[in-house]
C-alpha positions, 0 to 999 in steps of 0.5 A: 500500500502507498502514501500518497501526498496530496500538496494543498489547493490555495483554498485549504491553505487560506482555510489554514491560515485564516487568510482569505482564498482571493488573498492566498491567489494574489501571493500564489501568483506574485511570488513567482511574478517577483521571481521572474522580475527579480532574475531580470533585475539580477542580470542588469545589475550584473551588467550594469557597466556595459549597460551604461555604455550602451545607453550613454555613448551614443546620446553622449557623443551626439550632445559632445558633436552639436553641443561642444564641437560645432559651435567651437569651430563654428565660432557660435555663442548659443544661437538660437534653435527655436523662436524663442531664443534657446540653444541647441542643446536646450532643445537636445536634453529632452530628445536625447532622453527620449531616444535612450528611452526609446532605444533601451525600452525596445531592444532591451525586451525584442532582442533577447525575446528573439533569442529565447523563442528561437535559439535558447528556448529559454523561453521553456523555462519561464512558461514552466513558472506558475503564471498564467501567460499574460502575466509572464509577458507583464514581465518582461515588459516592466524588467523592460520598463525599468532598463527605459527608465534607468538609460534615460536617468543616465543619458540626462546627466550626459546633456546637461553637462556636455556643452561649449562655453555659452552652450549651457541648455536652459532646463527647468525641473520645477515640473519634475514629477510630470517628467518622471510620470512621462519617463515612466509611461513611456518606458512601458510603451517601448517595452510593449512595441519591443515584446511586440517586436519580439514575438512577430519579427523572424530572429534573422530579420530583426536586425534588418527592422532595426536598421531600417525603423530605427533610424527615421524613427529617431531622425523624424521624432522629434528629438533634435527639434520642437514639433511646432518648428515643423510648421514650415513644413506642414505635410511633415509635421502631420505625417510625423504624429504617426510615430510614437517618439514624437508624442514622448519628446513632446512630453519631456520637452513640455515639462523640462522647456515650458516655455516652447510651444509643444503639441496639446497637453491631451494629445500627448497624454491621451497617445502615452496613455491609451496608446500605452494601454493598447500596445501592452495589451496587444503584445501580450496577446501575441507572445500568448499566441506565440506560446500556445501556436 
């Protein structure tokens, strides 16, 4: 005759300790949510420095050209790059975090997904965890979020900093809890499009999507310009409202520069909202659909 060992349901363990079941359910599910969150953590802080080269030696260099280099052989003093009289690299402090946000939240999330559904099938690993698969994708991307949001803390010091004599940008942090909301809700947009990514781009194409995206994603948001300055353009600055860096250089530029005319404060915050909300479902869905196909 065998003994056989029954492990208990959440139900009779709530019943034991006293604690409702729904209670018992939300910390069956979160401990092992914390787990996988914390293993990503771990990785990051592991790589930390090669982190930090990856998200600050471009903006860096970039600010280093245009903020120091061109008006030391230009002979400028702080021309203006607006109507209103501000330096070039006033305008730059927002759009270079934009882009390290944007840069780090989706590759961060898209390029090792890429590797673990195809090549190390890592991914069999995470889906053995007792989670249902919608908040296996959660995951990712909030680990995804918080390498967004951390590049774009290290990138802000670099353009604050680097500029010529005259150069210095002009940005007002009385509004700092608005840029931090912003720097949040836009670090899980781009985490969203990199699990979207991840899941429908075939691994040997993703590097040709980057190449070919990346680039006039990056040139047309915004970030070395204010949207209103594309008035003179005016196809131009109707067609560039279709890409999502735009809505978060915006954003930034609002609440670092006031005083530089910027798109409607609800057409920002409706896109970083909603926009937000129907990426990260949608994604989810797929990697879903991706797991289960």
């Amino acid at each position: 005759m065998t003994t056989e060992t029954v492990r208990p349901t959440g139900t009779a363990i709530g019943k034991v300790a006293g604690a409702p079941p729904a209670a018992v359910g939300v910390l069956r599910l979160g401990r092992p949510f914390l787990a996988l969150l914390a293993r990503d953590m771990r990785v990051l802080r592991r790589d930390l420095v090669s982190f930090v080269l990856r998200s600050g030696t471009q903006p860096l260099l970039f600010v280093f050209v245009f903020a120091y280099v061109m008006p030391k052989t230009q002979g400028t003093s702080g021309a203006s790059a607006t109507p209103g009289g501000l330096s070039f690299a006033t305008v730059l402090v927002p759009g270079m975090v934009a882009s390290a946000v944007m840069l780090q939240g989706i590759m961060s999330v898209s390029t090792p997904l890429v590797m673990e559904l195809s090549y190390t099938r890592e991914i069999e690993d995470r889906v053995l965890a007792p989670l249902p698969l919608w908040m296996l994708g959660l995951s990712k991307i909030l680990a995804g979020a918080v390498q967004g949001c951390v590049a774009g803390l290290v990138v802000l010091p670099c353009v604050l900093l680097v500029h010529a004599p005259g150069q210095a940008p002009h940005i007002s942090l009385a509004h700092w809890p608005a840029a931090l909301g912003v720097l949040v809700l836009a670090a899980v947009l781009m985490a969203g499009l990199g699990l979207l990514f991840g899941t429908v781009v075939e691994p040997r194409k993703l590097s040709t999507l980057f190449t070919v995206m990346m680039v006039p994603i990056t040139m047309l948001g915004c970030v070395y310009y204010p949207w209103a300055s594309l008035n003179q353009v005016g196809w131009l600055q109707w067609l560039v409202l279709a890409n999502p860096l735009v809505y978060v250089s915006e954003a930034l530029r609002t609440a670092f520069i006031p005083g530089v005319p910027h798109l409607p404060v609800w057409a920002f915050m409706s896109v970083l909202t909603v926009g937000t909300a129907l990426v990260c479902a949608v994604s989810i869905r797929t990697l879903q659909r991706r797991l289960t196909a």
